[in-house]
N, C-alpha and C positions, 0 to 999 in steps of 0.2 A: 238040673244045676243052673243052668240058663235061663233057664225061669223065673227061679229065686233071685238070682243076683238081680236080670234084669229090674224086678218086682224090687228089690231093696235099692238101687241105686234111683230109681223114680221118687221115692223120697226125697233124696237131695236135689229136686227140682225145683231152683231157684225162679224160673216163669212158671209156674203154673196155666195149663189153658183152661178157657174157659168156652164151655159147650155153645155152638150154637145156638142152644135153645134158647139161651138166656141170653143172649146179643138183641140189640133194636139199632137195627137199621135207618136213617132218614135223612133226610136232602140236605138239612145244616149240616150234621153230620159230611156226607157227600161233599160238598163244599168248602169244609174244614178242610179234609182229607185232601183237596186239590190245591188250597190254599198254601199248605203246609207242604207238599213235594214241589209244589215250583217254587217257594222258599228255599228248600232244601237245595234244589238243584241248583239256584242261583249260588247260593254260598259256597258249595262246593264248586262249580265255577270258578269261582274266586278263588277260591282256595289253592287250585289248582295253576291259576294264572297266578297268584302269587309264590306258587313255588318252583314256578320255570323260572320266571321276572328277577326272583330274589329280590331285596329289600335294603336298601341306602344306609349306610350309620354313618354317622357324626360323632366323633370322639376328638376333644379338647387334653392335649398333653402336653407336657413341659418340652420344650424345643431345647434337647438335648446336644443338637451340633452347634457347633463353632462356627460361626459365620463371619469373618473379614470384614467382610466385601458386596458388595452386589451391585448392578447398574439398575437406572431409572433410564427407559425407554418413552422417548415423547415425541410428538407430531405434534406442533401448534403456530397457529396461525395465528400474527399480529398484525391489527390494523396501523401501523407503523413504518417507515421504510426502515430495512437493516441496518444500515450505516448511522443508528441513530440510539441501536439498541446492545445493551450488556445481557450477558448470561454468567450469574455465578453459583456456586456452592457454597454451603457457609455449614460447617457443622458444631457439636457444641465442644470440640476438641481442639475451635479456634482452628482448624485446619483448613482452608479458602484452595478453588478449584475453578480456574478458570477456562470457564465452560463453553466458551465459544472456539477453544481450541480443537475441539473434536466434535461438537455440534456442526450440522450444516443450517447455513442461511441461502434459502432463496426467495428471490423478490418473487413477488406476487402483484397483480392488478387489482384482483378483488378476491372476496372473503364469500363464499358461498353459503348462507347459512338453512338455507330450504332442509335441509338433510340431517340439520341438527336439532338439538333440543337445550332449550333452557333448564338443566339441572337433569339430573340420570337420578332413578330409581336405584337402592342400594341395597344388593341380593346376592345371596351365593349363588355361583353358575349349578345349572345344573349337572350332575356327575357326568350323561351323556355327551349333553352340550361340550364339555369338556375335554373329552377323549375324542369324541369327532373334530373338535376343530383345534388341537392342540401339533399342530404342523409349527414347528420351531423355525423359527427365521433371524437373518442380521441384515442389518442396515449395511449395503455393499458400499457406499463412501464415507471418509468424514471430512470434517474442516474444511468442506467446502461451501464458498460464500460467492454466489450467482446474483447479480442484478439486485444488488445491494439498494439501489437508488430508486427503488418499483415504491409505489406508495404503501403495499403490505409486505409483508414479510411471513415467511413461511420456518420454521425451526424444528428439524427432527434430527434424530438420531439417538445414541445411546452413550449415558456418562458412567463410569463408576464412582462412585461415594460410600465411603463408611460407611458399617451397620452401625449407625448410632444416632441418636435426636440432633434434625439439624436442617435444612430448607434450602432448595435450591427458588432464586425467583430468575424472574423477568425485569429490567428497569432500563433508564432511559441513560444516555452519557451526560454526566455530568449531574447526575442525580444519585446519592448514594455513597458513588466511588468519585476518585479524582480522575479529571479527566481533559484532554486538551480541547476535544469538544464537550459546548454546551449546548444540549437540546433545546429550543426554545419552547415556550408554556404553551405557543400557540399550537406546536406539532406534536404533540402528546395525544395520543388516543390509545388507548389499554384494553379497545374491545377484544376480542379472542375468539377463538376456534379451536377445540379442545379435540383433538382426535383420536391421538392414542396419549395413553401416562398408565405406565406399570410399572409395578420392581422385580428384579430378577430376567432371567430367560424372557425373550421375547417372543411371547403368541400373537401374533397381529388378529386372530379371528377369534380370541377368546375375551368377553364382555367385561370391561371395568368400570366402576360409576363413573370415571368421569370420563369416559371415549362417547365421543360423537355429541360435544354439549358445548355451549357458546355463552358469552356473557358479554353484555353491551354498555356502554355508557357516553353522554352526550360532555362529560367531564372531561378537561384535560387533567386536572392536578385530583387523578383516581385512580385508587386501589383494591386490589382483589386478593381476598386472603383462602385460599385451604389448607385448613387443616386435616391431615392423614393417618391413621391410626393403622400399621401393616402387619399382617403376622401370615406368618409362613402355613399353609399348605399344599398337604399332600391327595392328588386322588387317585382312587387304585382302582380297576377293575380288568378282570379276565388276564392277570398277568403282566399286564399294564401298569406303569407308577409316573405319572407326571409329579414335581416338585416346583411349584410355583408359589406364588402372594398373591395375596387378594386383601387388601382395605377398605376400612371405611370413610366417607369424605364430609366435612360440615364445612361451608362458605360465610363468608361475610366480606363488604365494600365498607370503602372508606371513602369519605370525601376530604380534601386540606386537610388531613389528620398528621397522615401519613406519607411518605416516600413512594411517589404513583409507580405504579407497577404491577407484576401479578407476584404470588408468594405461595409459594408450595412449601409448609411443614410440615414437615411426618416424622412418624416416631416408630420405632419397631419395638409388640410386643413381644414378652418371655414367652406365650404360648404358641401352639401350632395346632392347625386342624386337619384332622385326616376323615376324609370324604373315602367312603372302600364299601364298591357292592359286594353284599355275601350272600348267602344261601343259605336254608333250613337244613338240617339231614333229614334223609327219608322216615327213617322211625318218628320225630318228633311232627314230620306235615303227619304222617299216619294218626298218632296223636293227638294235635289238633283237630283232625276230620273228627276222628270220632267224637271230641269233646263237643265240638257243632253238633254234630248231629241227634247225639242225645241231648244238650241243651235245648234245640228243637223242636225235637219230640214232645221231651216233658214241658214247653212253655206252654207249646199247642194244646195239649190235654188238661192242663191249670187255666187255659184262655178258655177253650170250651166247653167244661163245666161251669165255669164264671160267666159265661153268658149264658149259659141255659139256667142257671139260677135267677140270674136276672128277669129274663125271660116268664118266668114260671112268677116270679115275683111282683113283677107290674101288666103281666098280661093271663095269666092265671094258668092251672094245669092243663085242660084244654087246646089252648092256644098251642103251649109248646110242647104237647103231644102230637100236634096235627102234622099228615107227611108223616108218623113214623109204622115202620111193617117189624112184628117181630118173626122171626123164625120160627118155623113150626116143627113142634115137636110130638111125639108119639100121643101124648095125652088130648095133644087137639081132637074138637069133636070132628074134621074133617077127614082125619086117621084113626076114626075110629069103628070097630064094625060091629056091625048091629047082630045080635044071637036070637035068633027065632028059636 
């Protein structure tokens, strides 16, 4: 009974082998065959370090919360003395916010610009970079204004402003707004030192285009304009959820056009981006492995007949028979014995 069945169930044998005898062995062959397992093993390598690693998404969704509010956090350095210099708000709700009331001013000697750069590359941080250096900080004073009289001037701290289209700038007294001082044309210089500018929470170690960038001019009656494009998000990994902004920045100068000064516009989009490392489930890497590996397989076995046709094609039978041993089978005359 075990016999049969065995003997009937062999029938539905989807691989079939194929005898020895009929196999030919030879060194392309060989070669293939080694070609093809260190292929293999590299992929599954990968495979495998991608599925500890897990894999970044990026999803664009409608920014469903209510946002008020948020502060613009900055660090900048003018080559200006204080005492010479306005900071305001201006948003498009005509709501005005005067900004040196909680900013601090300190004089400065010089403007160091070894360390800076002319204009920041514009990238999303990466998710890592993120969660390692996303250490939350505040600015421990405000409204305090040091050595006013220094030939620079240094401006940091944190303001709140509306979520809504509107510009905080930099300008000079008596340029702009009314004022009982007037700056003279001769003391105007609007070169800068860009150190930090973010919105929302402040990460002092997390990269914005325009941290660490400086811009120059031999102009008094000059202007520096950015434009800001903000949208909210979020990054998440291992349980972890940072909620920050990140924008994009485009610049342009003005010479006698304009009102000298710097000029920060920004605008906040309806969308928000959520950066979240995830992971495969185990069934689907299994899967995948397999789908490599048979892809593999059968590339390798479609590649090596296609070269041995070729083969055969431009160097003739011969040639690409050479280097091959077949297996020996009972009919060879070597196994065979001679009957006196």
């Amino acid at each position: 009974m075990s016999d049969s069945m065995s003997h009937y169930m062999k029938t539905f044998d989807a691989f079939p082998k194929v005898q020895s005898a009929h196999t030919v062995r030879s060194s392309r062959g060989s070669y293939s065959t080694i070609l093809m397992i260190t292929s293999l093993l590299f992929l599954i390598w990968v495979e495998i370090g991608g599925f500890i690693d897990g894999f970044v998404e990026q999803q664009f969704t409608v920014d469903n919360i209510v946002r008020n509010n948020l502060r613009i956090n900055l660090d900048i350095s003018v080559a200006m003395p204080c005492n010479f210099i306005h900071t305001n708000v201006r948003d498009e709700t005509e709501d005005r916010f005067l900004a040196a009331e909680l900013l601090n001013y300190e004089g400065v000697f010089n403007i160091p610009y070894l360390f800076y750069r002319d204009g920041n590359s514009i990238s999303t941080p990466e998710l890592d970079n993120v969660i390692r250096d996303s250490l939350q900080a505040e600015f421990n004073v405000q409204g305090q204004h040091l050595n006013e009289d220094a030939p620079g001037c240094r401006i940091y701290g944190a303001i709140p402003v509306n979520r809504v289209k509107g510009d905080f700038h930099i300008t000079a007294k008596g340029f702009g707004y009314r004022d009982r001082t007037i700056t003279q044309e001769q003391s105007l210089n609007f070169t800068h030192v860009i150190t930090e500018f973010s919105f929302g929470d402040f990460y002092p170690y997390i990269d914005n285009p325009l941290d660490m960038t400086y811009k120059s001019t031999q102009d008094h009656i000059h202007s520096f304009h950015y434009r800001l494009d903000v949208i909210p998000t979020v990054y998440k990994k291992l349980g972890l959820e940072i909620d920050t902004n990140q924008y994009s920045a485009r610049s342009f100068e003005t010479s006698r056009r304009h009102i000298p000064g710097i000029f920060f516009r920004y605008d906040f989009e309806p969308l928000k981006l959520k950066i979240e490392e995830q992971r495969m489930s185990f069934l689907r890497f299994v899967v995948r492995l397999a789908n490599i590996v048979g892809g593999i397989l059968v590339i390798c076995q479609w590649f090596f007949k296609l070269a041995d046709k070729i083969i055969i094609y431009v160097f003739g039978e011969r040639v690409a028979r050479r280097g091959e041993e077949k297996a020996k089978s009972l009919l060879d005359a070597d196994n065979l014995v001679r009957l006196d």
